[in-house]
N, C-alpha and C positions, 0 to 999 in steps of 0.2 A: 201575206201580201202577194199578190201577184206580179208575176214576173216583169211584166208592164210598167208595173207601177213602178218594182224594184229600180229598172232602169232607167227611169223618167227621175226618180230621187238621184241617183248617178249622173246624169245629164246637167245637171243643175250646175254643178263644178264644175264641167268640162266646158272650156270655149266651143262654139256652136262651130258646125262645118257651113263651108260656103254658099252649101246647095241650100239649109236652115236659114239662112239668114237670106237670100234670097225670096224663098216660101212664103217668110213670116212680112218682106217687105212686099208681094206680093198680095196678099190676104190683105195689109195695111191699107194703102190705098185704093185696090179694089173695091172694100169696103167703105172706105171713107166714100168715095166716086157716089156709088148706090145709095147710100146713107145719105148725102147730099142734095141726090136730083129727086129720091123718094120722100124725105120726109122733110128736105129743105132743111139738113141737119147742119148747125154751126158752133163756133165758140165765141165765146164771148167773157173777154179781159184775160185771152190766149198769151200776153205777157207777164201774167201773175205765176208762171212755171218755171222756172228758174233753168236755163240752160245745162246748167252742170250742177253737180252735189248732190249728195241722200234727200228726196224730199218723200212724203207721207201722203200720196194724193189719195183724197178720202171726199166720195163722193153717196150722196144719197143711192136708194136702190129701189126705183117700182117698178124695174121690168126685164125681162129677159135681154131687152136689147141692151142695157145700159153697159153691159162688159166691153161690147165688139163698141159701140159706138163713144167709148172715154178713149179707147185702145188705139183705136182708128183714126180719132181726130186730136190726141196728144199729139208736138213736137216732140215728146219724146216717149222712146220703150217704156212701157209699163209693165211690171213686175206681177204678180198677183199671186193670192194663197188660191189653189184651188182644189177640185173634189177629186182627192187620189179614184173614185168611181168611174172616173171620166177617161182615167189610163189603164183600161185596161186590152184596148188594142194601140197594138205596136206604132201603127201610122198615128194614130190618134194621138199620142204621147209624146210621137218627135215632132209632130206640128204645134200642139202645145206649148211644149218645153220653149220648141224655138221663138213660139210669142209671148214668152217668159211668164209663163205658168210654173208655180212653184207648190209640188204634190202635196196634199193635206191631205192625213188618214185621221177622217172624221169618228171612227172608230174610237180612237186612243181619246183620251180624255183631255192628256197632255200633249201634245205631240210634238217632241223637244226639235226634230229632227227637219222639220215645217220652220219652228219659230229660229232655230240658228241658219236654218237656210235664209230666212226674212231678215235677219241682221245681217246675216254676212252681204246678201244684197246693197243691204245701207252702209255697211260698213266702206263697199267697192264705189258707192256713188252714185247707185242706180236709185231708180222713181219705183215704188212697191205701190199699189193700189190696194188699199184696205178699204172694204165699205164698214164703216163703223155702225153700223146697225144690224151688221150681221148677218144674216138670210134679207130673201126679198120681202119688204111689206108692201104696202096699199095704202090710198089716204092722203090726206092732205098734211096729218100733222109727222113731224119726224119725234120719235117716240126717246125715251132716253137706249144713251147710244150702249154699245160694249166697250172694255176699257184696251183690247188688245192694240187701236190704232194709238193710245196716246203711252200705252203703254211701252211700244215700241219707237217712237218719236223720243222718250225718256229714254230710254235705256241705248239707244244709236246717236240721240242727241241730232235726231232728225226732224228739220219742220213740218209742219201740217199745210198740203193745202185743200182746204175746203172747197167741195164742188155741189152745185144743183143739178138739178137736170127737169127740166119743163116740157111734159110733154110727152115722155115714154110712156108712162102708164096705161095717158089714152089711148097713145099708137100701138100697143099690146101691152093688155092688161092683163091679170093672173087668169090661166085658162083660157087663152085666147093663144093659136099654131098660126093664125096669122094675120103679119100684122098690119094696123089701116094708115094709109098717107098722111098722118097728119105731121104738123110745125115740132121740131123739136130741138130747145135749146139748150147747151150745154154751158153752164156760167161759173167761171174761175172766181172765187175769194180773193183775197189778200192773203199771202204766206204767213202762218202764225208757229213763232218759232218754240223750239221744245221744250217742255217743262222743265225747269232744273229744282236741283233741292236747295230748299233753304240753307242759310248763312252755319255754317260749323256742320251741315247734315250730311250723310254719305251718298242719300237716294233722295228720289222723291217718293213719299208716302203715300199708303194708298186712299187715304181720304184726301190728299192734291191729287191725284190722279182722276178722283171720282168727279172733283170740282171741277179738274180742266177738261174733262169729259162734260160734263154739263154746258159749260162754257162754247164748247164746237156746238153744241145738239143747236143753243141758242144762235149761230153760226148758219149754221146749215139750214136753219127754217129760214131766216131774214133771206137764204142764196135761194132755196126751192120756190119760196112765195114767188121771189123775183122774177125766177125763172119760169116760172107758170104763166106768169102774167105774161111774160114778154112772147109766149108761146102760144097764147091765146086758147090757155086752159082753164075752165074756173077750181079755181084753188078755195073753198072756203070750210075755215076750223067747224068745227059741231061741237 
């Protein structure tokens, strides 16, 4: 693991310095600003984010832009698992860190060290940003999802909020360095609170886990459709 990397997993537990938090509120609004007057970028049902406590913000994924642009226009920090590939320069990984990027070495199969960083998060009361589908896809329909964001929702006893997004794909889609002006909107769910286990159980199972997975996917299509439309994208199944 490179040294980079090393330090960026260190970082993670240490309160950020003045000068990082600073950067990171920087880069925030900056972007949101750009984000706004380029693509007419907004939120919509911005009080479905709960002020304070662990919450699971778990938003679809069709484009490069969508990290800077949930990040930028949340009320609050957002957390994220990210590509330890990304830290392996020095600046790169304290600017990161400081917009709470949290190292994932895609390598490891399991990588314990990613997922207790992700809890401890929740456990402190921070917002972690999981895209439940995993890498970026394409398309109109959202595919069934991966079980890591409800997985982690159970096991922190953190709510889910579901997000769409209308409108990035067009404005850069896969294979496209850059990106075109168009309407793009960002659409808050309603908070869906955490699975818990059945009456005398100790957990929840991983066949409720798979169900409450199923359950968001049908979630997140009814927010992306919506969000498309309102974005003045055509959105239609095949």
């Amino acid at each position: 693991m490179p040294d980079a990397l090393s330090g960026a997993r260190d970082a993670v537990d240490r309160k950020l310095p003045f000068l990082s938090i600073v950067w990171y509120l920087f880069i925030k609004y900056f972007t949101r600003t750009v984000f706004f007057f380029y693509f007419r970028a907004y939120v919509r049902n911005a009080k479905a984010l709960p002020k304070s406590g662990p919450v699971i913000f778990s938003p679809i994924h069709r484009s490069n832009l969508d990290v800077p642009l949930v990040g930028s226009n949340a009320r609050r920090k957002l957390h994220y698992l990210g590509k330890g590939s990304l830290m392996t320069n020095r600046f790169v990984a304290w600017t990161l860190v400081g917009c709470g990027t949290i190292p994932l070495d895609r390598d490891s199969r399991a990588d314990k060290l990613a997922l207790d960083a992700s809890l401890k998060a929740l456990k402190e009361g921070k917002t972690l940003a999981v895209f439940p589908e995993g890498e970026r896809k394409s398309g109109p329909e959202v595919l069934p999802l991966l079980d890591g964001a409800v997985w982690l929702s159970a096991k922190a006893n953190a709510p889910i909020l579901p997000v769409g997004i209308g409108g990035s794909e067009r404005a850069m889609p896969k294979g496209s360095y850059l990106p075109n002006p168009r309407k793009i909107v960002i659409l808050y769910g309603d908070l869906i609170p955490a699975p818990q286990p059945q009456e005398g159980a100790r957990r929840v199972t991983r066949s409720e886990l798979r169900k409450y997975s199923e359950d968001l996917r049908v979630v997140l299509q009814e927010l992306f459709d919506e969000a498309q439309e309102m974005a003045g994208s055509p959105n239609e199944h095949s």
